[in-house]
C-alpha positions in Angstrom: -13.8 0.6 14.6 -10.2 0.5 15.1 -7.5 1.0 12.6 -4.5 -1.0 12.0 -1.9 0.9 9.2 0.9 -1.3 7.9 4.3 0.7 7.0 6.5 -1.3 4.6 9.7 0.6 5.0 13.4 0.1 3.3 16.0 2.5 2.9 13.7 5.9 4.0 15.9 7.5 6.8 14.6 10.4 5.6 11.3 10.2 5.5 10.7 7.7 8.3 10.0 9.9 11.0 7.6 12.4 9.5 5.3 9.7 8.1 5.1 8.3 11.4 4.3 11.8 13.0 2.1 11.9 10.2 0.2 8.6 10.2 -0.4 9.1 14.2 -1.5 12.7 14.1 -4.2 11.1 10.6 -5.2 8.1 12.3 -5.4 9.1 16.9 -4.1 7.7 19.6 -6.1 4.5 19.6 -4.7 3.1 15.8 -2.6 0.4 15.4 0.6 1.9 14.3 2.7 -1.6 12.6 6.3 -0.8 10.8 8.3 -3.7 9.0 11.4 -3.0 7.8 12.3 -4.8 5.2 16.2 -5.0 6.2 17.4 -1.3 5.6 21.0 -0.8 5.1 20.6 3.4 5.6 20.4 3.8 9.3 16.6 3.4 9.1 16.3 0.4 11.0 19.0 1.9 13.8 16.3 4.8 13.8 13.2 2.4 14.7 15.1 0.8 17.5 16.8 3.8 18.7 14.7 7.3 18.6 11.1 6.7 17.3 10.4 3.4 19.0 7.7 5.4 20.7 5.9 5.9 16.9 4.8 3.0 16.2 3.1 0.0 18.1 4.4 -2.5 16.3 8.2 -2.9 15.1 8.8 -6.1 12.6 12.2 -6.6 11.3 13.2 -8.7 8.2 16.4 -10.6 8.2 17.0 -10.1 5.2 15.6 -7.7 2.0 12.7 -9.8 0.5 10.3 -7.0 -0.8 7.5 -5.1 -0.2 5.1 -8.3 -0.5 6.6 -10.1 1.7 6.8 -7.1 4.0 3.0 -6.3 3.7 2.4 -10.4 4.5 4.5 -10.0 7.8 2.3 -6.5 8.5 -0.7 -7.9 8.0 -0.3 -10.9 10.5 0.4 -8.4 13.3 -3.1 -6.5 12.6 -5.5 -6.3 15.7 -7.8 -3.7 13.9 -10.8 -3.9 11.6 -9.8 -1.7 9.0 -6.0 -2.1 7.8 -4.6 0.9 5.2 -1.4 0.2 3.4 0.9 3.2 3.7 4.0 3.9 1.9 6.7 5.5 4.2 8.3 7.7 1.1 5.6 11.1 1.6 3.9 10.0 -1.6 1.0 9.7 -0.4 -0.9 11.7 2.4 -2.2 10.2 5.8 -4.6 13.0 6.6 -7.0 11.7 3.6 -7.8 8.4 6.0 -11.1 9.9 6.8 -12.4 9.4 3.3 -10.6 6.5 2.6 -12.2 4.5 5.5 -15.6 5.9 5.1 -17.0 3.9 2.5 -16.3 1.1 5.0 -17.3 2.9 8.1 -20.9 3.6 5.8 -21.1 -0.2 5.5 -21.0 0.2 1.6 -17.3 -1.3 1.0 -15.2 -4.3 2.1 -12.2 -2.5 0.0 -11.1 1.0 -0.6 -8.6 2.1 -3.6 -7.3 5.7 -3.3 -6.8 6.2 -7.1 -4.6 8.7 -8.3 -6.4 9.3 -11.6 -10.1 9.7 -10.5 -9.8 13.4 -8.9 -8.3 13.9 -5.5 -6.1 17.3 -5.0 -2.7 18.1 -6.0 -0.3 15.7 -8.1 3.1 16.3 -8.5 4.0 16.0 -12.0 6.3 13.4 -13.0 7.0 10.2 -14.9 4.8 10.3 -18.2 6.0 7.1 -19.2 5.5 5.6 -15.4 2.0 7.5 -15.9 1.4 5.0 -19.3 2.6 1.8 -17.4 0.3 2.3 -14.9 -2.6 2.4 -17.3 -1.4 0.0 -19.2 -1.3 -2.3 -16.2 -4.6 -1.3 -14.7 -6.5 -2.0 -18.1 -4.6 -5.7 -18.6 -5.6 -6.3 -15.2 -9.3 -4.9 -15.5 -9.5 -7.1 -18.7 -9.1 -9.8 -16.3 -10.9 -9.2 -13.4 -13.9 -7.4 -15.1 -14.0 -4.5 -12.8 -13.2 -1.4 -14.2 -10.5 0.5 -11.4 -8.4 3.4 -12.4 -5.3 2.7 -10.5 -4.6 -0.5 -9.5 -1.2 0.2 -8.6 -1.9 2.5 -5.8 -0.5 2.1 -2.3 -3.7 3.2 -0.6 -5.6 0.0 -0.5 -7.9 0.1 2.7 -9.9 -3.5 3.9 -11.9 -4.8 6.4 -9.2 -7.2 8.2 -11.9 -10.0 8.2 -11.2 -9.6 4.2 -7.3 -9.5 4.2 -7.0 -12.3 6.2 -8.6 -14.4 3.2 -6.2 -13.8 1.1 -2.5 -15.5 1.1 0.1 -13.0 -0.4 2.5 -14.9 -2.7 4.4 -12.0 -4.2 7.3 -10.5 -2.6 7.6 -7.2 -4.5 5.3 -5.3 -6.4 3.8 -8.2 -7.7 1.6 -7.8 -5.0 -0.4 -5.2 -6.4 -2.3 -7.2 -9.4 -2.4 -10.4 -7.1 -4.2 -8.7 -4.7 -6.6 -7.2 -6.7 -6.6 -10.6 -8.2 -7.8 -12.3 -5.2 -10.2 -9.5 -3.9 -12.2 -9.8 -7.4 -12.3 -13.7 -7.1 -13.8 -13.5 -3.7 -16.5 -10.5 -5.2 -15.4 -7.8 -2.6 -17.5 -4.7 -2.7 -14.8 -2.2 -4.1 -15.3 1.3 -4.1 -12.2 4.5 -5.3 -11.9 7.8 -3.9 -9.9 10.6 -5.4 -6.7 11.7 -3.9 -3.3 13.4 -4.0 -0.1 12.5 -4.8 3.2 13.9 -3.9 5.6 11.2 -6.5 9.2 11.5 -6.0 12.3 11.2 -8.4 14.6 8.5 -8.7 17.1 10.3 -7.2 14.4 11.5 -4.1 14.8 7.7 -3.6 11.5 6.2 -5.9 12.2 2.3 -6.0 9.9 1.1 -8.9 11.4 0.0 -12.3 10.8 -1.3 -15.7 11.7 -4.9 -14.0 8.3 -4.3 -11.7 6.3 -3.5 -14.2 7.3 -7.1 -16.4 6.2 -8.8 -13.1 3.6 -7.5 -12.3 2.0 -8.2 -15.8 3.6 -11.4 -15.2 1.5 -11.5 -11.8 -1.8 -10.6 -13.7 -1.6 -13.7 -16.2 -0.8 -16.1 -13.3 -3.3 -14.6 -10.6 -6.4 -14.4 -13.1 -5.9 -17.4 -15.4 -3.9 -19.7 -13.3 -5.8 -19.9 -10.2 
């Protein structure tokens, strides 16, 4: 099976390049490397065009900033793969734990993988408490919802078949897109499994892009995906 990995990317000059040296020496020669960038304003984008075109398969550029929704909804129509991972281009999370994130798929078990955070894995920087509390707080509203019982909803390791993703129309732009998609897996009954992993969080002033305003929406997203649709 091949494997398609969708970057959303704004703003990371720093981090740009070693993801993508990371993502390609995880994921071999034969993946489907796809980065959107989401308008950067840091040099990133000059970077993409410029020295690591030959990182990545597949270079998207937004117009304009619209989100990380909206730059997953662009990935995702460029996929030729049959598994597609999700994977932040800020180090937070680790490319060379792809091997267990795909194998409940490769097994036949799963359509959709959630890399938790909270259910084991290896080293966690330590952090935000109160980003720590959100998260739980968002995951349980949204369980309440769904009726499955996930630990991290919020993640950016979300792994699916592509036959799954492209059932599903992304309306959220930003971070929304976390409880909508989880939303629209449950309604379709999606055989989702978690694995355990690390996590490397970063500061705000490291660059970390998720606020209190995220949070509102995405409970905002929760109501309207579950009750509204």
């Amino acid at each position: 099976m091949r494997l398609s990995i969708v970057i959303p990317c704004f703003n990371e000059k720093n981090t740009i390049k070693e993801i993508l040296c990371a993502v390609r020496a995880s994921a071999g020669k034969d993946s489907q490397i796809i980065v959107v960038d989401d308008y950067s304003v840091d040099g990133t984008r000059e970077l993409l065009e410029t020295e690591l075109r030959d990182c990545y398969d597949t270079l998207v550029l937004h117009p304009f900033n619209q989100g990380k929704g909206a730059a997953l909804r662009s990935g995702f129509k460029a996929v030729t793969g049959d598994i597609v991972i999700v994977q932040d281009a800020d180090l937070e999370y680790d490319p060379l734990e792809y091997p267990k994130l795909i194998k409940p798929i490769l097994d036949g078990k799963a359509d959709v993988v959630f890399g938790s955070r909270f259910s084991g894995g290896d080293v966690h920087r330590v952090v935000y408490y109160w980003h720590m509390v959100g998260n739980h707080f968002l995951t349980t509203c949204s369980n309440m919802m769904t009726n499955i019982n996930l630990t991290d909803m919020e993640t950016c390791y979300k792994v699916f078949r592509t036959e799954i993703i492209r059932k599903i129309e992304i309306e959220e732009n930003r971070f929304g897109f976390e409880p909508e998609i989880t939303a629209k897996l449950a309604r379709l009954h999606c055989r989702i499994y978690e694995v355990g992993i690390s996590y490397y969080g970063r500061t705000y002033q490291e660059g970390k892009k998720v606020g209190w305003r995220d949070g509102v929406r995405a409970l905002y997203a929760i109501i309207k995906y579950n009750l509204f649709r």
